[in-house]
Steps between C-alpha positions, in 0.01 A plus 500: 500500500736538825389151604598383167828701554574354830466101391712594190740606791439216718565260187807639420604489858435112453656470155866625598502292822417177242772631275762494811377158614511355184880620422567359774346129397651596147856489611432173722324297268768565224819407709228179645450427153872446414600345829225226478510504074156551508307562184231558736619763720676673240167546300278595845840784509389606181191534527586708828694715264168543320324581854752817490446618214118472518507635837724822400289544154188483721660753750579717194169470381296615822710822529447597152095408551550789769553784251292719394338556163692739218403651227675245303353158740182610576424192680800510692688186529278276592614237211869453603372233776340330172814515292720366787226250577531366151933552470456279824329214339674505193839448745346250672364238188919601356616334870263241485642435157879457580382281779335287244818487301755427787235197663482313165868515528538389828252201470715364201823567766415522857776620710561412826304746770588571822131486646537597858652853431223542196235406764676734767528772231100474356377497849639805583357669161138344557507714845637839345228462164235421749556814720516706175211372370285529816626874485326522140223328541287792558664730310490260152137519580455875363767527239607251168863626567539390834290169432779428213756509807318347731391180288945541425539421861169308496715261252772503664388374837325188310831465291670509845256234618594286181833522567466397878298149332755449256833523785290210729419286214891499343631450902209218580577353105837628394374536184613858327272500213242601722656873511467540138146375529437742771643788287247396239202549767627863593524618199136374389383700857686808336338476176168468704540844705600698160201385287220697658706814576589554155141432362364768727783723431439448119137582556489816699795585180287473239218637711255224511203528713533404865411133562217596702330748260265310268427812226159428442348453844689839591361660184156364638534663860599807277172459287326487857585786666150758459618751213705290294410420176787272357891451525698506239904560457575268792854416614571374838923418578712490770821687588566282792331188549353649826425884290260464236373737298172617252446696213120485324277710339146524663205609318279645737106658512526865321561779817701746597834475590455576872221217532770236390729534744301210711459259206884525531524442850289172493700376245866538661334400833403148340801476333698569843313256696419234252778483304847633699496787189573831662667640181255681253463674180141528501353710179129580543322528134164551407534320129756215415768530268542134493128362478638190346655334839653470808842494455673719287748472180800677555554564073517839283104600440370247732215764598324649202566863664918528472789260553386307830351860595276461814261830422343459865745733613457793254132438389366403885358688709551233781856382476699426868795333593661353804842420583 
């Protein structure tokens, strides 16, 4: 927990120096963009303005993971890095969208661009997105929030790199169409980096089951474990992609209570080490509520007993949870 503490720290540490650098870029590639008249610098500026904001919303984020559970967020605030992860990629595909607009303009009227200031101007913004995102990189690793930033800069620096193509070609050709046309490329790159952050935002919203967690090979290594009978009531989610978390019912050989507690410790020891699920809300029954299946139907009178009643923990004599 402290450790996890600490690189939430170190992150943030890394997150408002990126925020400082990138102001800085912000305000040069915007007066570079009007200088030169380049489409093409002036949408690498915005999407700089959309590093800032990704980079402050991820900062946000990470101090409000920090808090504690209430009695009113009793998983604390885990989520808020998935929200800003996804208000992040929504931003970025509503850039990428205006630079759309303003290339297809351009290309039917290409302006005159004053290449070696735009090439002057992008050069210096490749160097400040690559020392932000070589800050990140290890920090992205362990956190959706910080990824969504990261693959901001990320974008960036390859939008830089565009730009820095596009400023040789129109001084070796003269041709200004080719800024437009470069536009076009960055904005596809932005698109890109916003896809797969929202999908796994989306996911770990509706509380899908981690990626790696096939449900009926884990309900087999349940089934395995000596004292188990059969699983039933299963739901595996994630609050985080990186915190995932179980809830099952567990039908187990008929004993006393105090002779379950190591069917129960097998079981979160597998889950631990075999699937990353350190999370559980384990309840030990001796008959099924549910014989019908493995997952179960979240509907008034779904178990014959009472509404979506689970009568292991009234009628058994071997119920246990973990959290």
């Amino acid at each position: 927990m402290h450790q996890h503490r600490r690189a939430h720290v170190a992150a943030g540490a890394r997150l408002t120096l990126g925020i400082i650098i990138s102001s800085v870029i912000f305000v040069a590639e915007v007066a570079g963009g009007l200088i030169s008249n380049s489409l093409a610098l002036l949408s690498d500026a915005g999407h700089v303005f959309a590093d800032i904001v990704a980079l402050s919303l991820s900062a946000y984020a990470l101090r409000q993971a920090q808090k504690p559970p209430s009695h009113r967020m009793t998983f604390g605030y885990h989520r808020v890095g998935v929200v800003v992860a996804i208000i992040n990629s929504v931003l970025i595909f509503g850039i990428a969208g205006f630079i759309f607009f303003e290339a297809a303009r351009r290309l039917q009227a290409p302006p005159e661009v004053d290449s070696p200031v735009m090439l002057g101007v992008a050069a210096l913004g490749l160097a400040a997105n690559l020392i932000v995102a070589f800050w990140l990189r290890e920090a992205q690793k362990e956190s959706l929030n910080v990824r969504s930033a990261f693959w901001h800069v990320l974008g960036d620096a390859l939008a830089s790199v565009g730009v820095i193509i596009g400023a040789i070609a129109i001084m070796l050709t003269g041709y200004s169409i080719i800024d437009a046309a470069v536009s076009a490329i960055i904005g596809l790159i932005i698109a890109a980096s916003a896809w797969g952050i929202l999908a796994e935002g989306v996911k770990v919203i509706l509380e899908s089951a981690p990626a790696h967690v096939k449900l009926d090979d884990l309900a087999g290594d349940l089934r395995r474990i000596g004292g188990v009978q059969d699983v039933h009531d299963l739901h595996v989610w994630s609050l985080t992609p990186q915190l995932h978390a179980l809830s099952c019912h567990i039908v187990i050989d008929d004993r006393l209570t105090s002779e379950t507690a190591h069917v129960r410790a097998e079981v979160e020891t597998m889950l631990a080490e075999r699937y990353e699920i350190t999370h559980t809300t384990l309840q030990l029954e001796c008959q099924s509520c549910a014989p019908g299946g493995l997952l179960c139907t979240l509907e008034p009178g779904a178990c014959p007993f009472t509404p979506h009643s689970h009568p292991g923990r009234e009628s058994s004599p071997a119920a246990g949870q973990n959290s």
